[in-house]
N, C-alpha and C positions, 0 to 999 in steps of 0.2 A: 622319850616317845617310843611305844612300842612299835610291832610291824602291822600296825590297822590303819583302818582306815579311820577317820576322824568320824564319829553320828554331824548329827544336822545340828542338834543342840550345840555341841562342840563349836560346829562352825561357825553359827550365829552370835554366839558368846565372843570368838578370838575376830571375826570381821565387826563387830558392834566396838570393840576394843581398838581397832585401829583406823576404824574408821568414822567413828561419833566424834572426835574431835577437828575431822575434814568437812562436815555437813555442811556448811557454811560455804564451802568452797565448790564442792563436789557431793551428787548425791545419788544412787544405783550401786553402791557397792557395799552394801549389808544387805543379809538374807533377814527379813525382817517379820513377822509376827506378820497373819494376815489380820485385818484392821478391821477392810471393809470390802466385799468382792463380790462382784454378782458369782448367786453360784449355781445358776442354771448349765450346768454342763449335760443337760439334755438337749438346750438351744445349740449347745457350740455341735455334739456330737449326730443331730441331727442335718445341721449347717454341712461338716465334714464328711459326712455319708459314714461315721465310725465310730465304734464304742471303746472310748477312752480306756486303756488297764486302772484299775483300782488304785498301784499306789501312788500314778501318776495324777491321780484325782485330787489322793488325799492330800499328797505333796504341795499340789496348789491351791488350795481350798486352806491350806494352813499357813501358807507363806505367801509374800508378794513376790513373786516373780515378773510383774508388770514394772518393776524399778528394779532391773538387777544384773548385773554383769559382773563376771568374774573369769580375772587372766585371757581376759578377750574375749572369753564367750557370750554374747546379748542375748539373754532372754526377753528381756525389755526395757524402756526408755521412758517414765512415768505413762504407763498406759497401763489399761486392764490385761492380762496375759491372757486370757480368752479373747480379746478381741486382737490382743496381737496374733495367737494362734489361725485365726483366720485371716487377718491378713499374710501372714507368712504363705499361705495356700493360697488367696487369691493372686498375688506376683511368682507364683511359680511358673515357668516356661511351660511352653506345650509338650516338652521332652520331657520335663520333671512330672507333669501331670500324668502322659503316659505311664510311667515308669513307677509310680505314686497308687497307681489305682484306689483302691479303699485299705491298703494297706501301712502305710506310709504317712506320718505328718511330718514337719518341719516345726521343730521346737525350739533352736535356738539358731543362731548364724554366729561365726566368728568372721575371725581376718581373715584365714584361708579354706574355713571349711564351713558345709550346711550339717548342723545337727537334727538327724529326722528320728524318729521314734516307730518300731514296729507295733504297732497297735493290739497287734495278735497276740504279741507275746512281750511286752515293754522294753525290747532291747534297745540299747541308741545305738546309731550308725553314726556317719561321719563320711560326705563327699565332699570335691573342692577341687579347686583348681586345675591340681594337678591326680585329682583321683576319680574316675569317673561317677555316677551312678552304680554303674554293672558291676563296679571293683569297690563299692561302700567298704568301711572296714568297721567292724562292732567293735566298739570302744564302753561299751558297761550294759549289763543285766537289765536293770534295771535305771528307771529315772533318779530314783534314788542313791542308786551305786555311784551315777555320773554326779549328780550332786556332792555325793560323800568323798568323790575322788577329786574333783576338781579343789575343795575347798581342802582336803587334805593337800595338795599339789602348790593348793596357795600357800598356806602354814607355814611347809618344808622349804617353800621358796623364800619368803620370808625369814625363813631362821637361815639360809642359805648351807640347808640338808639338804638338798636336791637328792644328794644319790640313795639316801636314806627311804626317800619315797619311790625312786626307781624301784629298790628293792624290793616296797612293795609290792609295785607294778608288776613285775618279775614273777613274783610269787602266786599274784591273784588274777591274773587277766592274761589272755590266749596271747602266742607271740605275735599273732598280726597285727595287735595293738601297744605296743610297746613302743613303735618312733613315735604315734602319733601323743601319745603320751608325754616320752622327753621332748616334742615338739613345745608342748603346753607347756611345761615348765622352762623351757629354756628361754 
């Protein structure tokens, strides 16, 4: 493995492989072909008073993310990702919404953090428990990047190279985001 990051395809490929023989048992943890998805992302971005970044679009518009979790992170739980996308924004606190203006969604939620997305610009943040709103820490570029890092994060955890992907980490992404990272992998 070299010092990249894994593409999408990669990823789909190695979670399709270790987990199409669990289907049966378990099912939200393959990044899977989109199928079938409503794709009015004019309704949702009207809905959210915001205009989605592009490659946040395309990312969903070609994957299911309404069925998909990865190393903790829920993007969704057999549902449409558009309609979980609004609801993630309808149970936001009146502090979140402040703070949220038209700038901000919530894209994913894990165990200890909310995954929001700057819209302006597709960065991902990251608050939680113990981090506030005002102290978010940007944890990937892009929708993309967090996609491509996380399932890279799976791989290396999976081959138990963890530090292998640290290094990436290291290499590719600001220091403020570096625990939140080995957090993920650990």
């Amino acid at each position: 493995m070299n010092n990249t990051l894994l593409n999408i395809e990669e990823i789909r490929i190695i979670l399709d492989r270790d987990f199409i023989p669990l289907e049966s048992f378990v099912t939200g943890l393959r990044l899977k072909k989109q199928v079938e998805m409503e794709t009015n992302v004019e309704r949702i971005e009207r809905r959210l008073k915001v205009k989605l970044p592009v490659d946040f679009v395309n990312l969903i518009l070609n994957y299911d993310f309404g069925d998909f979790s990865i190393l903790g992170v829920h993007f969704g739980s057999n549902t449409n990702y558009l309609d979980k996308l609004i609801s993630y924004h309808e149970h936001l606190s009146n502090e979140d919404i402040k703070n949220f203006s038209n700038q901000f969604i919530t894209i994913a939620m894990g165990d200890y953090f909310t995954f929001i997305m700057d819209v302006n610009c597709g960065s991902i943040y990251v608050y939680g428990s113990e981090t506030s709103f005002n102290k978010k820490i940007k944890v990937a570029e892009t929708f993309t990047k967090l996609i491509q890092t996380l399932g890279t994060a799976y791989f290396h955890s999976s081959q138990n190279t963890q530090t292998e992907f640290l290094d990436i980490v290291i290499k590719k992404f600001d220091e403020e985001c570096i625990n939140f990272w080995k957090e993920i992998i650990n």
